[in-house]
BADOKE-806577 format. One record per residue (C-alpha): residue in one letter; x, y, z. Coordinates in steps of 0.2 Angstrom, whole numbers, plus 2048, in hexadecimal, padded with zeros to 3 digits. Each point is the difference from the previous one (the first is absolute). Example, Ala and Ser with C-alpha at 12.3 -4.5 7.8 and 13.67 -1.06 7.14 Angstrom:
a83E7EA827
s8068117FD
// end
This chain:
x800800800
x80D80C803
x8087FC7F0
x7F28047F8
x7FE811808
x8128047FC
x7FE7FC7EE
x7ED80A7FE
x80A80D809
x80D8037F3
x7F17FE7F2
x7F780E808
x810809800
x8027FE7EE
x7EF8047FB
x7FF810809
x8118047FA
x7FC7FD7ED
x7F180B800
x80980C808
x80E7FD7F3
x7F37FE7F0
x8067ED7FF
x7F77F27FA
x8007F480C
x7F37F47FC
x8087EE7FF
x80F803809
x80A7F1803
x80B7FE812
x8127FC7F8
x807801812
x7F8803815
x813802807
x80880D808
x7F680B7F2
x7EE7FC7F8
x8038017EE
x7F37FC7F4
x8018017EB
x7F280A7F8
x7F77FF7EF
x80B80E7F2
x8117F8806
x80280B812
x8057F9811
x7FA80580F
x80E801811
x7F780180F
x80C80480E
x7FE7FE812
x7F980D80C
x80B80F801
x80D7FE7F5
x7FB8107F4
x810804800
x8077EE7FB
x7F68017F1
x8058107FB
x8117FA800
x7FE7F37F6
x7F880A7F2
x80E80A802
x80D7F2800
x7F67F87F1
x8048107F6
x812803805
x8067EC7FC
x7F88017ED
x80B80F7FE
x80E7F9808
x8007F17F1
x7F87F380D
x7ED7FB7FA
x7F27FF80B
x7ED801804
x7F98107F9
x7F480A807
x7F08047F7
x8058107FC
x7ED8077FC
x7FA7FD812
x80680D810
x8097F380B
x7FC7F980E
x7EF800803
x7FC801814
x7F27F6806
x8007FE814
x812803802
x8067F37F2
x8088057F2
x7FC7FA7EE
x80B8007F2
x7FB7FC7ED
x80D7F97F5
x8027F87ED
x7FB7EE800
x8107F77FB
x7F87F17F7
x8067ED7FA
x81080380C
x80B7F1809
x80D80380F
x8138057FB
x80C7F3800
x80D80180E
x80D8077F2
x7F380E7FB
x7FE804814
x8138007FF
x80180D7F2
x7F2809806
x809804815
x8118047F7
x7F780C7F7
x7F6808810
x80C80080B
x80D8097F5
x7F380E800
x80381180B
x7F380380C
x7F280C7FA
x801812804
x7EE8077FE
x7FA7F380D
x8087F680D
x7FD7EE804
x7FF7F9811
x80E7F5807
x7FE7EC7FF
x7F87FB812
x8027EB800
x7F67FD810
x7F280D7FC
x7F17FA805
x8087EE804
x7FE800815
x7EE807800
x7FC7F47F5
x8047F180B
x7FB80A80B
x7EF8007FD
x7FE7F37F6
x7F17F2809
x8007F07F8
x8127FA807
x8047F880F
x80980A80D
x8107F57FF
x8028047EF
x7FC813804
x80F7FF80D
x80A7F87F5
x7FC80C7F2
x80481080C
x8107F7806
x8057FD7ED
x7FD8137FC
x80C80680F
x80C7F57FA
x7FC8067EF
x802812803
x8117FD80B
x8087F87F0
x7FA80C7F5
x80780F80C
x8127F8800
x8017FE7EC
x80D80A7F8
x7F88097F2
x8027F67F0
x80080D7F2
x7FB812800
x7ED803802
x7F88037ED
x7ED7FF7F9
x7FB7EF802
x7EF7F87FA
x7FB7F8812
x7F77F27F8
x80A7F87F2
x7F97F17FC
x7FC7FA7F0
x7ED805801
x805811800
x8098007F0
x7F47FB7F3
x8047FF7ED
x7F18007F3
x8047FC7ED
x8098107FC
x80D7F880C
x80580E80B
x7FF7FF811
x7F580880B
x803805812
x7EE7FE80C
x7FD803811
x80B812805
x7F8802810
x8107FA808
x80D8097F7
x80D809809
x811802807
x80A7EF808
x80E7F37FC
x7FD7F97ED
x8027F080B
x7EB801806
x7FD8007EF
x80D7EE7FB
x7FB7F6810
x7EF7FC7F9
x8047F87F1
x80F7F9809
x7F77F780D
x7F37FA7F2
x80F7F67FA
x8087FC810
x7F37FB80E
x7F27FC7F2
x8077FB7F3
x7F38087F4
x80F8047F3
x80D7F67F9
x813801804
x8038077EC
x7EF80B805
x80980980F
x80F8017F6
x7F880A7F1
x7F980C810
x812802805
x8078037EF
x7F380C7FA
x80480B811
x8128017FB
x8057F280A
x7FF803813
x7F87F1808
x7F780680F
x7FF7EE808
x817801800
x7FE80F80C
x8007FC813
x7F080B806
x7F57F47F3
x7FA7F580A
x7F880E80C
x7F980A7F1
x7F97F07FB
x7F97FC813
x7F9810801
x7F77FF7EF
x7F87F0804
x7FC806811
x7F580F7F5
x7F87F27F7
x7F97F880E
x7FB812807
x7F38037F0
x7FA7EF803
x7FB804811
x7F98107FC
x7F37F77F6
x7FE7F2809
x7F280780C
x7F58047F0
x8057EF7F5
x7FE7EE805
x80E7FD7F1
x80C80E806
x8007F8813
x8047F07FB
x80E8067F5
x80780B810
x8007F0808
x8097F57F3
x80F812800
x802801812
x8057EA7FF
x80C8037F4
x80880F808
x8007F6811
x80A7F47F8
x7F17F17FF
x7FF8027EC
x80F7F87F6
x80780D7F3
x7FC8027F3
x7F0808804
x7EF8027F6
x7F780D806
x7EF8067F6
x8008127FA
x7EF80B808
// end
């Protein structure tokens, strides 16, 4: 029942902000309920629904959007016609172009595709926030109500420990503009074959090694990409192997600890979301034999 709430809740959202916006709505179709509601509408536009209060965030990534096509690195464009966002009860909306018959990057054009962003200079006109790994990450646990409160110990007691190995890292390589989410998901290609960044809501400033670890631990902990894979990554960076540098394994720690964090924050709402919290906190606990499987939400 909640999850049904949630889900009118973001179709009311999106119906208020297309009249508002002079969008045709009817039909929409929910391509994604995560972190953002995003729904694609008839005449090839899609609608990003971002959470409550984060105005600003989507104003950014509008901005960012702009700044990275100049800059030679292709992404999701805003729908230029429509004054962005639309506010509905404190949630933005963004509308963008519909990027159709696409597939995710290969691990060589993600490669490419950081080499390229990270080389950038900051922007000048704007500034973008500094990378914050454990954002969000304790409150989550937190108050998350479908675990047991051994595994909610053990999950604060990881995160402290977490947090202490973090603190005592030497810096790796000189902050730059990182992604925040590189994956292969959010580099899509359609038929012309250029690739298209997604999801800028996390760009900012930090170590290029955020934006490595999660393509590395792909190939090391779940062996969703082949040895020859990982290596093509590698190479199309230029050749630095994130997994050769001695803070890896804490970066990669902290990224799976993240990932169990977004399962639990839906798990209170989703059935499907608790179980897969579950199955996480086993493997990180060391009950679960790598290489993992883990569903995506």
């Amino acid at each position: 029942m909640n999850q049904s709430r949630q889900q009118a809740s973001a179709a009311e959202v999106l119906t208020r902000a297309a009249k508002l916006s002079n969008v045709d709505a009817q039909g929409a179709v929910t391509v994604r309920d995560g972190s953002h509601a995003i729904f694609e509408l008839p005449n090839g536009i899609v609608a990003r629904i971002g959470k409550s209060h984060s105005y600003p965030t989507a104003q950014r990534e509008l901005r960012i959007s702009q700044w990275l096509n100049r800059n030679g690195i292709a992404t999701v464009e805003a729908v230029n016609s429509i004054p962005q966002p639309t506010l509905v009860d404190e949630r933005p909306v963004t509308w963008w172009t519909l990027i159709p018959n696409h597939r995710p990057s290969t691990p060589a054009e993600l490669g490419r595709m950081l080499r390229q962003l990270h080389a950038l200079t900051p922007p000048i006109d704007f500034p973008l926030p500094v990378y914050a790994p454990f954002d969000g990450v304790r409150e989550a646990v937190e108050s998350a109500a479908t675990i047991t409160e051994a595994d909610r110990c053990w999950l604060l007691e990881q995160y402290a420990r977490l947090r202490q190995r973090y603190d005592e890292l030497d810096e790796p390589s000189q902050p730059c503009v990182i992604h925040g989410d590189a994956w292969q998901g959010n580099l899509v290609v359609p038929p012309s074959g250029e690739p298209i960044v997604l999801d800028l809501d996390k760009v900012s400033i930090g170590w290029r090694e955020w934006d490595l670890v999660q393509l590395a631990v792909d190939h090391t902990d779940f062996r969703r990409i082949t040895d020859d894979q990982y290596q093509g990554f590698v190479d199309a960076y230029g050749g630095y192997d994130v997994t050769c540098w001695p803070g890896y394994r804490v970066l990669a720690d902290i990224q799976e600890f993240r990932w169990v964090a977004f399962a639990l924050g839906r798990s209170d709402t989703r059935q499907s979301a608790a179980t897969e919290a579950e199955h996480r906190i086993a493997c990180l606990r060391g009950l679960e034999p790598k290489p993992w499987t883990w569903r995506a939400l």
